[in-house]
C-alpha atoms as one frame of an Amber mdcrd trajectory, in Angstrom:
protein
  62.848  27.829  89.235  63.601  24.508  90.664  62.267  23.115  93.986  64.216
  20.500  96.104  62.379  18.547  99.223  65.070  17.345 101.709  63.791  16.013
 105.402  65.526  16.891 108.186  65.411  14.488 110.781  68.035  15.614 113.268
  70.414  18.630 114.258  73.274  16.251 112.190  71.310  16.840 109.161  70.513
  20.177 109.570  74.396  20.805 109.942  75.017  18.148 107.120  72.649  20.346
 105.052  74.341  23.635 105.650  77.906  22.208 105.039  75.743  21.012 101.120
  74.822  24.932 100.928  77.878  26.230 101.912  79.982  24.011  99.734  77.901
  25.724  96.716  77.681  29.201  98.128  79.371  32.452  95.853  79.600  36.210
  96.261  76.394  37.832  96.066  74.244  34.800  96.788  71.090  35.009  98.927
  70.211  31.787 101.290  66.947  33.232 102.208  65.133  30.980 105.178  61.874
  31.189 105.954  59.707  28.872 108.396  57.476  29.844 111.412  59.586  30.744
 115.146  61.426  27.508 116.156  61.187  26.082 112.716  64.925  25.801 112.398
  65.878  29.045 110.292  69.220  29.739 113.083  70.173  26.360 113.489  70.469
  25.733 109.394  72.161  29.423 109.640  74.632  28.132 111.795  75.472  24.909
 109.862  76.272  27.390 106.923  78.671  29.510 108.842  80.859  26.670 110.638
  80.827  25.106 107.127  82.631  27.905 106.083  84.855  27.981 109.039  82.983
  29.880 111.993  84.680  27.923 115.059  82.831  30.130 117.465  79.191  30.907
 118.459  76.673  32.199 115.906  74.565  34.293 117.683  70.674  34.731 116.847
  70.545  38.668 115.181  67.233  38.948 116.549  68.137  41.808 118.333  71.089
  43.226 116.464  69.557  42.521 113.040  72.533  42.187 111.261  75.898  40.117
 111.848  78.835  40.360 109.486  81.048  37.358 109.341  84.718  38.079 107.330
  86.833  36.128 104.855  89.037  34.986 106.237  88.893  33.603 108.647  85.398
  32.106 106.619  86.201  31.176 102.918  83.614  33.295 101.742  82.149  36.577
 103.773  78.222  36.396 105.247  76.142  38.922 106.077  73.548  37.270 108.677
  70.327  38.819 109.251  67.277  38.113 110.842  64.357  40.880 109.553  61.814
  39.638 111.867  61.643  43.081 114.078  60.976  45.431 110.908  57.958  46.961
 110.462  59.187  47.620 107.015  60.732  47.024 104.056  61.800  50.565 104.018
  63.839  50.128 106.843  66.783  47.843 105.296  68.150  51.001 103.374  68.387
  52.427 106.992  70.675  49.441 107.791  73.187  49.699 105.273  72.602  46.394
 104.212  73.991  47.104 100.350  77.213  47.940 101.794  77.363  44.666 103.821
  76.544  42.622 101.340  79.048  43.737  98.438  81.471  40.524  97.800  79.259
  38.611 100.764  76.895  36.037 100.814  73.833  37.264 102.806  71.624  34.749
 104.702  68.547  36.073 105.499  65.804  35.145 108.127  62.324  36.678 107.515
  63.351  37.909 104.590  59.754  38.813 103.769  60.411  41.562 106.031  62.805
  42.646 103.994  60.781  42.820 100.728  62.069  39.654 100.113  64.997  38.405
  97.843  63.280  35.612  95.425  63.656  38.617  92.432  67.817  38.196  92.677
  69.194  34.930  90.193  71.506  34.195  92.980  68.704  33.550  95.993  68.233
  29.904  97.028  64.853  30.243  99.002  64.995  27.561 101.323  61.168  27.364
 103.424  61.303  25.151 106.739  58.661  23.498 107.970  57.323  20.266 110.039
  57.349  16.958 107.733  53.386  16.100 106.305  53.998  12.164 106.019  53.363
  10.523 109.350  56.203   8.637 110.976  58.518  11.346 109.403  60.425  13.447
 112.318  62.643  16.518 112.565  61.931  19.080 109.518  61.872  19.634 106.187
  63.437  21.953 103.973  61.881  22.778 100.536  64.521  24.680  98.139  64.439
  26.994  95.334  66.432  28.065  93.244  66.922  31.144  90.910  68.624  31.120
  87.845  72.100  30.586  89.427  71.634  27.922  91.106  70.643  25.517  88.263
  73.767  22.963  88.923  74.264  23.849  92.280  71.094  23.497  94.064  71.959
  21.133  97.236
């Protein structure tokens, strides 16, 4: 698996970094973010779908769980979930979430919640955090790749 740092000083690079994901993005591909709450996980979300061509909000699925996005208008159709309210990983059969995902990227939020996706070849695990150096500001995302992504990790 291969592991790519990348700071993240400002909401510009966040969105900068989301366009570099999205630009490498295929069918059946998992971008699956973790981080602690506020750590960024949405906002990189967000950069991903207007990459594709989302001109309108992108809406947190806190609540709603899931949010399918089609193609077109995007290039490529995303499933966007957040998993943080399940108390299992049982419950993401009850969701349908195979059916949403056929042809679609899924990004996933918590997706330890989920039973995580790290097992798939096509899951770039992307974990968000605060930067460790001092003087460094913003975040930092640390990327991995499964097998598919060798030659397209951002």
């Amino acid at each position: 698996m291969m592991e790519v740092r990348k700071a993240l000083p400002d909401l510009a690079s966040v969105a900068a970094y989301g366009a570099a994901i999205a630009a490498r993005l295929r069918p059946g591909d998992v971008v699956a973010l973790s981080g602690g709450l506020g750590a960024g996980k949405t906002t990189l979300a967000r950069g991903i779908l207007h990459a594709l061509g989302h001109e309108g909000e992108v809406p947190s699925p806190t609540f709603t769980i899931l949010e399918a996005y089609d193609a077109p208008p995007l290039s490529i159709a995303v499933v966007h979930a957040d998993f943080y309210r399940l108390d299992s990983p049982d419950e993401v059969q009850e969701l349908g979430l195979d059916d949403y995902r056929e042809g679609a990227v899924l990004i996933a939020e918590w997706p330890d919640h989920a039973g995580g996706f790290a097992h798939e070849p096509g899951c770039l695990a992307i974990t968000l955090g605060v930067p460790q150096n001092p003087g460094e500001t913003g975040r930092v995302a640390i990327a991995r790749g499964g097998a598919d992504w060798l030659g397209r990790m951002p």
